[in-house]
N, C-alpha and C positions, 0 to 999 in steps of 0.2 A: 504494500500500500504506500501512497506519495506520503511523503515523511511532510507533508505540507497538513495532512490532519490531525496530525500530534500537533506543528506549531500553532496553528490558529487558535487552540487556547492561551497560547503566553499572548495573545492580546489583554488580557489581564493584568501579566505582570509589564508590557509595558508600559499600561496608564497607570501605574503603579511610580516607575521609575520617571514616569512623565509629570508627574506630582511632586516627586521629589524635588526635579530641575523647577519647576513654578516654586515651589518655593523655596530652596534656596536662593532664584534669582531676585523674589521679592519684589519690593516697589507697587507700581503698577502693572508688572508683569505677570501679577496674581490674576488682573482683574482680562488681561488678555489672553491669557494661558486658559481660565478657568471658561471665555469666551471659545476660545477655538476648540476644546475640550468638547464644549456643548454640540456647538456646530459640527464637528467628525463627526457625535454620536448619531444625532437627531437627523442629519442629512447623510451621513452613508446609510442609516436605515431608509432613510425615503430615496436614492439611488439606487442605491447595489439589490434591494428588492428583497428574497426569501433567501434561505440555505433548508434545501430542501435533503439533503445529502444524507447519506445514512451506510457509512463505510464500516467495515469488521476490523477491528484493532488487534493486531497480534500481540501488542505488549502495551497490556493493560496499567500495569504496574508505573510506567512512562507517563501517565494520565494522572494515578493518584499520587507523583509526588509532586507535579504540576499543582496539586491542591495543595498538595504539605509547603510548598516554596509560597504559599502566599502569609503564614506566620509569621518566618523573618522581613519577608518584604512588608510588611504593616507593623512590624519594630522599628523597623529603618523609617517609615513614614513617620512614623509619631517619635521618634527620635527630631527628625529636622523639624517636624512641626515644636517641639518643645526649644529647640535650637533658636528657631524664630523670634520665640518669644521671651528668652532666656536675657537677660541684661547683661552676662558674660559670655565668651564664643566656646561652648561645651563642646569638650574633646577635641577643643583646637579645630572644629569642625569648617568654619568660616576661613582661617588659617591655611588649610589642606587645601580650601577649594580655589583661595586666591594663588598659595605660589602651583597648583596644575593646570589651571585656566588664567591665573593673573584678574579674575572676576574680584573685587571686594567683595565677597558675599555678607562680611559684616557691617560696612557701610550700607549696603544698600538695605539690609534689616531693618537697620534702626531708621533706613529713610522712609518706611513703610507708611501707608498713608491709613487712617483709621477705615476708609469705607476698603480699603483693600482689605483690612484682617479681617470684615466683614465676610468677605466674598471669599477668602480661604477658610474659612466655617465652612459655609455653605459648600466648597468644594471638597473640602477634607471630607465633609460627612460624608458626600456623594461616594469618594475612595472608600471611607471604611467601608459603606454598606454595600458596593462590590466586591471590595477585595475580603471583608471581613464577613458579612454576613451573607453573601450569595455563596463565596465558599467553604464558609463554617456550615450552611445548606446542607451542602452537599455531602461531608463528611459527618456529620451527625446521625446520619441515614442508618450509616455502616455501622450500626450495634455489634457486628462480631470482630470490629477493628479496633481495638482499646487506643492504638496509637490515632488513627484516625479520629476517632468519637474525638479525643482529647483536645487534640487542637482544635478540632471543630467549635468546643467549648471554649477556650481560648481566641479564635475567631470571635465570636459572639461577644464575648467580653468587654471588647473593645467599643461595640456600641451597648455596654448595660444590657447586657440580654444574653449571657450566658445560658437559661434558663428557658430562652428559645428551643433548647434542643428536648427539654421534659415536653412542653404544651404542644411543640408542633408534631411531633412524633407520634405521641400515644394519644393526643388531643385531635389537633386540626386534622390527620387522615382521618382520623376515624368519624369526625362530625362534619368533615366540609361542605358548605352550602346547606348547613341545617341549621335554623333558629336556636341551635344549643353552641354554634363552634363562635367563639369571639371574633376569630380572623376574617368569619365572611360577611358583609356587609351588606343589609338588608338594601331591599330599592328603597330612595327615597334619605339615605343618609349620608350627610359630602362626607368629604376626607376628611376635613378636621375634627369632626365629631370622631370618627374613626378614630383615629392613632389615640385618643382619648381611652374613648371604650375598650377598643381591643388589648393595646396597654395593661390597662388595669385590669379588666378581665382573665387577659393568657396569665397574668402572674399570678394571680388566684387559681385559675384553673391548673397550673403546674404546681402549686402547691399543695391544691387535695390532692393529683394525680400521685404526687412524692409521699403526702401522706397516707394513701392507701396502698404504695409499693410496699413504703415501711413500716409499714401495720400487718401488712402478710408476713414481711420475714422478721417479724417482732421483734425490731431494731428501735433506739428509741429517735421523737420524731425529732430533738435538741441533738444532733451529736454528729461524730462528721461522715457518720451515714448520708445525712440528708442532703443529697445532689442540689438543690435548691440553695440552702445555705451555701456549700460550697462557690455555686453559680456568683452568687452577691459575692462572696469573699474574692473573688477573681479579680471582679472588678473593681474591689475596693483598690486593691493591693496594685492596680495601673494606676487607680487615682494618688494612692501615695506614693507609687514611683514618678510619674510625672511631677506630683509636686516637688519633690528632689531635686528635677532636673531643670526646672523652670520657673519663673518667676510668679507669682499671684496674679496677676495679670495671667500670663500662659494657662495656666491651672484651669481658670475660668471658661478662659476659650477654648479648652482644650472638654471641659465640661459638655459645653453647648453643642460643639462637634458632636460627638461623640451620642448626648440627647438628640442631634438632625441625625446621625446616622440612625438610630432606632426609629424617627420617626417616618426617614424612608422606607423601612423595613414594613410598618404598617401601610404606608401608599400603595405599597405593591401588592400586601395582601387584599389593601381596596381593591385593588383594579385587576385583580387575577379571578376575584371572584363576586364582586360586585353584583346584585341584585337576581344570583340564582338561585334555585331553590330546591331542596332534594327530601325526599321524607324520611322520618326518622329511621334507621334497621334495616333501610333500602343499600342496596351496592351500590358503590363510588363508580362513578362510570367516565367515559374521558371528556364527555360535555357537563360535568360538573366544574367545568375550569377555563376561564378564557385562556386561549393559548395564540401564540405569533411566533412566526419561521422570521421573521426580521436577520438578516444577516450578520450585522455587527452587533448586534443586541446576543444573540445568542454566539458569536464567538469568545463574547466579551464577557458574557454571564455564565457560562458553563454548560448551558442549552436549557440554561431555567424557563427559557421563552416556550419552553416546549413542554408546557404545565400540565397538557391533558392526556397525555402521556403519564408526568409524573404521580400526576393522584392516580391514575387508573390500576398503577401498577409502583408503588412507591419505593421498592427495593431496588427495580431498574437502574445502576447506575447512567452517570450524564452522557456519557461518550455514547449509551446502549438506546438511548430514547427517539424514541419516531417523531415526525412532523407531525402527522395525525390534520392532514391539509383539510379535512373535512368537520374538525369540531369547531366549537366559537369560535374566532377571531374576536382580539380587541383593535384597538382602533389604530395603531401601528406598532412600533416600534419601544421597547420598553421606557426609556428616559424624554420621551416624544408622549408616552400616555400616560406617564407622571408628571408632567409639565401639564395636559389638560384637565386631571383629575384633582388638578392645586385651583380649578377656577371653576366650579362647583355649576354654576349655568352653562356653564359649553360645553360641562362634563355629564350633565342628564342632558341636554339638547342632541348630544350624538348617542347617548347610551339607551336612549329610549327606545327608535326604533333596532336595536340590536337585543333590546329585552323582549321586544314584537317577535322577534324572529326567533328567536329561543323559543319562546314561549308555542310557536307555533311550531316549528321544525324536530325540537329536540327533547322536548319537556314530555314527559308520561302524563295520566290523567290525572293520578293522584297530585303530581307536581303543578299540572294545570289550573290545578283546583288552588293551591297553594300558590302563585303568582297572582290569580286574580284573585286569591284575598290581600296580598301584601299589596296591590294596586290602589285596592280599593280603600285598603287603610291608609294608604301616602298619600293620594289625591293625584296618582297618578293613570288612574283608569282610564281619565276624560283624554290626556295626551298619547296613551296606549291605541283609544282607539282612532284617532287621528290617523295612524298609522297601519290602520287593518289594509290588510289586503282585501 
């Protein structure tokens, strides 16, 4: 097989390393870095079209440490992000980069303009929650891989959500698109109610799910049995090593970061599964999950785009998953449908008629039944039918 389907995942690591250079170079270069960033994403998915591809990988193992390189590369990240904000040049790091390139990278730090450090929030988050949470994803899956699980846990951590891997695993497979799973998101409620709800709910729900683990092997539920606990202590333990390395100021932003990268994490659960509906005890089937073949989206993400697949069959690792060109479609390209799902009228104005067509094409009766009660409780029935065929 063309050794071109192993690289196309390190599209990953190198918005990775492409993050590092934005910011090290700092200034205003934040603010156009984190611009042309957008524009690759949002417009090579609307160019370059689907990846519909579906090759056999003879060396699998070549794939999973592609997932394990994404650890240290999100060390290194939040290394130079604390770098940034550090009022000393930590590990001479500024130092290195000016006599190999002759760049001041500490000059130019401290010439940083406050709506820049702005906009490297907003970009760092966007890196964790690929580099850290789409492939802490991925590896959490793998329950019979202690090294995988691990880092995947570690992934997580990074944005506050270690504890992703208890609720979505034994939680959200098993209730997706059902009025009991937190992650899926009724018609009729935007995203920011969302990352709210869900939020607070998956951390509750991972912590009955932990307490009824540890209640079977009569472990007690205070002690470092409890994977939950441990999840928060992970994250503590970033937040006091960053504080270490950087300044009170850093800390903060480094905070913020880190809360936008969780609360991408719920955008995406918005818009993966946004106003479907499935009855309770019924099998997960692949149009319980909006899915996109987007090209750079799913090289970029690990083929997460390829969601209806994933729930249908959830042990599938990412390299093994079908396009499945015949279940929902969302409205394009991943970071293109979380740019519209941020603007809540343009985000039911396009999502209406594709809950029409769900509703018609893909939905069973029992589910039928269940749409048009959720319709009619939103006040969304009158726009629904606007749209009959």
């Amino acid at each position: 097989m063309a050794i071109w389907h192993y690289l196309k995942f390190m599209t990953i690591h190198l918005m990775g390393l492409y993050a590092v250079v934005v910011i090290t170079l700092g200034q205003e270069y934040i603010v156009y870095g984190y611009l042309l960033w957008t524009i690759f994403y949002i417009g090579g998915d609307g160019i370059l079209g689907d990846d519909t591809s579906t090759p056999e990988y003879k060396y699998p193992k070549l794939l999973t440490w592609q997932l394990w390189l994404a650890l240290p590369l999100l060390c290194l990240i939040t290394f130079v992000f604390c770098w940034h904000f550090a009022p000393t040049d930590i590990a001479n790091y500024g130092y290195i980069v000016e006599q190999l390139t002759g760049y001041n990278a500490n000059a130019a730090k401290s010439a940083t303009p406050w709506y820049a450090n702005l906009v490297l929030c907003v970009f760092v988050g966007f890196v964790i929650g690929v580099i850290g949470t789409v492939t802490g994803h991925e590896l959490i899956h793998r329950l019979n891989d202690k090294i995988s699980l691990t880092i995947g846990r570690w992934l997580l951590a990074f944005s506050f959500d270690a504890n992703f891997s208890i609720e979505h695993v034994f939680g959200h497979h098993r209730h997706v698109s059902t009025d009991i799973d937190p992650a899926s998101a009724p018609r009729g409620r935007n995203v920011y109610q969302h990352i709210w709800r869900s939020t607070i709910d998956g951390n509750i729900s991972a912590w009955r799910i932990e307490q009824h683990r540890l209640a079977k092997r009569k472990q007690a539920l205070f002690s470092v049995h409890n994977q939950a606990l441990r999840g928060y202590a992970m994250s503590v333990l970033l937040v006091v090593i960053v504080s270490m390395l950087t300044s009170w100021q850093g800390l903060a932003f480094f905070v913020i970061t880190a809360l936008w990268a969780k609360a991408t994490l719920e955008i995406v659960n918005y818009m993966e599964h946004y106003g479907l509906v499935r009855e309770r005890g019924t099998r997960v089937q692949a149009y319980h999950s909006w899915n996109t073949n987007k090209l750079v989206s799913s090289w970029s993400l690990f083929n997460l785009t390829r969601h209806s697949h994933h729930h249908a069959k959830a042990q599938v690792k990412y390299q093994d998953l079908k396009p499945y060109q015949d279940a929902p479609m969302m409205i394009s390209g991943y970071l293109f449908t979380v740019t519209i799902a941020m603007i809540p009228p343009l985000w039911h104005k396009l999502m209406i008629p594709k809950l029409k067509a769900w509703d018609c094409e893909f939905a069973s009766e029992a589910e039928k039944a269940l749409a048009d009660k959720a319709n009619q409780q939103t006040g969304m029935a009158g726009y629904m039918a606007m749209h009959a065929s």
